[in-house]
C-alpha positions in Angstrom: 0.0 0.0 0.0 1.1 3.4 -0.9 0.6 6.7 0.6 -0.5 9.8 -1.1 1.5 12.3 -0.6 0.9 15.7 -2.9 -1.5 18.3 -3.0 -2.3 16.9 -6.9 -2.9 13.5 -5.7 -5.3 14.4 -3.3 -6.6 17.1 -5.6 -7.2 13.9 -8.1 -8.8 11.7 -5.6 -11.3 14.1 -4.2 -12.6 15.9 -7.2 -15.1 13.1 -7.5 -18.2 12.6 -4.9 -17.5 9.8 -2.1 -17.7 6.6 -2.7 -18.8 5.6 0.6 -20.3 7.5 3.5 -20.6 6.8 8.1 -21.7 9.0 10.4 -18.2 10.7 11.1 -16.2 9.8 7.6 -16.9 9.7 3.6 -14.5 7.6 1.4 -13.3 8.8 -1.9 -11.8 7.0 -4.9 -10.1 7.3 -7.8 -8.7 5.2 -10.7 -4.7 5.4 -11.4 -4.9 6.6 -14.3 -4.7 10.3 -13.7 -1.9 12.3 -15.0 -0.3 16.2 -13.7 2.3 18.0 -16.0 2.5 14.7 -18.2 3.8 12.7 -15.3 1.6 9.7 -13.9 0.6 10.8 -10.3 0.0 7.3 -9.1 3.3 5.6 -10.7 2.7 2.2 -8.8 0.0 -0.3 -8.9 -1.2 -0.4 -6.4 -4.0 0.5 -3.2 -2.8 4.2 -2.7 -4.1 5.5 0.5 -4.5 9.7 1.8 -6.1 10.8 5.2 -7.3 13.8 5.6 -8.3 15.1 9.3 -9.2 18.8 9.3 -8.8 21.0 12.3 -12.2 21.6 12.2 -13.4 18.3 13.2 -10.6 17.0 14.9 -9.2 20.4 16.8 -6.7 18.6 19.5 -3.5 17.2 17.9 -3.2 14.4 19.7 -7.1 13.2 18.3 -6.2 13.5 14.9 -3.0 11.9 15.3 -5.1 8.8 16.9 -7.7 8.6 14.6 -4.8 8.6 11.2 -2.9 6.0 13.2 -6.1 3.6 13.5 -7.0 4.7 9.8 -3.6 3.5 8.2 -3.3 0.4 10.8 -7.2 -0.7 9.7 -6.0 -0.2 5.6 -2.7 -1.9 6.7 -4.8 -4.8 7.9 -6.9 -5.0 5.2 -4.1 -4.7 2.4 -5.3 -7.5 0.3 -8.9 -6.6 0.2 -8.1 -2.9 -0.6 -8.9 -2.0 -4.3 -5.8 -0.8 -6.8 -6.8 2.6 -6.7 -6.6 5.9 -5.5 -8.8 6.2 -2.0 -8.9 9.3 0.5 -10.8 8.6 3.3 -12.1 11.9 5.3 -13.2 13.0 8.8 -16.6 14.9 7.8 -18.2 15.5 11.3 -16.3 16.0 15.2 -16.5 12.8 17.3 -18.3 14.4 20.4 -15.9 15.2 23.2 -18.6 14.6 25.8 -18.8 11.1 24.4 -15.2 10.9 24.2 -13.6 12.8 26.7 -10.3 10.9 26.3 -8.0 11.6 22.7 -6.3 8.6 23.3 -9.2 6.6 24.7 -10.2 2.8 23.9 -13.3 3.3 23.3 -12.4 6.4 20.6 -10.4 3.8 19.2 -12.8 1.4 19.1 -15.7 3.6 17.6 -13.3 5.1 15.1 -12.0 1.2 14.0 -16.0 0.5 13.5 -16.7 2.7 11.3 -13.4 2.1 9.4 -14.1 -1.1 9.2 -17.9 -0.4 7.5 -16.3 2.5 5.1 -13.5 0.0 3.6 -15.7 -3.3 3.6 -15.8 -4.9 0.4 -19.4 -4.5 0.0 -19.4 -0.5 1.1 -17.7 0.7 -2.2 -19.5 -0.8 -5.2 -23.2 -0.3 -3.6 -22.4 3.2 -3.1 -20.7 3.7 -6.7 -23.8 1.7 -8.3 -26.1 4.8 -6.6 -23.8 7.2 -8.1 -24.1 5.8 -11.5 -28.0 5.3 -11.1 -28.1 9.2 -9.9 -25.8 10.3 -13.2 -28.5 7.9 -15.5 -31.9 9.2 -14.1 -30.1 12.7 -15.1 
């Protein structure tokens, strides 16, 4: 798995609309083939993988930092499974911190592994890209 890593690769990934939705993150994708300045941006074959956490939803450091770690260890774990493609998975809503007083807390973790674990399934992806194309047809 490969990490995304420029401003055009994530520019590339997230011009399209998610893929795949939970309560607290939306999952974008991308094919490979996308080019900048004549140079392929994803040069590998392979699952390529961006997080992106804004300050907004996620304003201690220390939370983001937890939830990217659980997000790359979850897509670490699920390697074989992941699609060869171009995938940005975003924090779209603030994980309540009356809920979750803790940054670092267990059951953050947990909750934040949950949902990971529904936005990458197999089964996630190609139900919500079948809606998208049924939306683009009934246009």
């Amino acid at each position: 798995m490969q990490r995304l890593r420029s401003r055009q690769q994530f520019q590339a990934v997230m011009a399209g609309a998610p893929v795949a939705k939970t309560p607290h993150f939306a999952l974008h994708r991308a094919a490979l083939s996308s080019a900048h300045e004549g140079r392929a941006l994803f040069p590998v074959a392979d699952a390529w993988l961006g997080v992106l956490l804004p300050k907004r939803w996620a304003k201690r450091a220390v939370t983001r930092n937890t939830i990217r770690r659980q997000i790359y260890e979850i897509a670490r774990l699920r390697a074989g499974s992941l699609p060869q493609a171009a995938l940005v998975v975003r924090l779209r809503s603030e994980f309540s911190r009356r809920q979750f007083v803790s940054a670092t807390s267990d059951v953050l973790k947990r909750a934040v592994r949950a949902e990971l674990e529904q936005l990458l399934s197999p089964r996630a992806a190609p139900r919500a890209a079948s809606r998208a194309a049924e939306a683009r047809d009934a246009v």
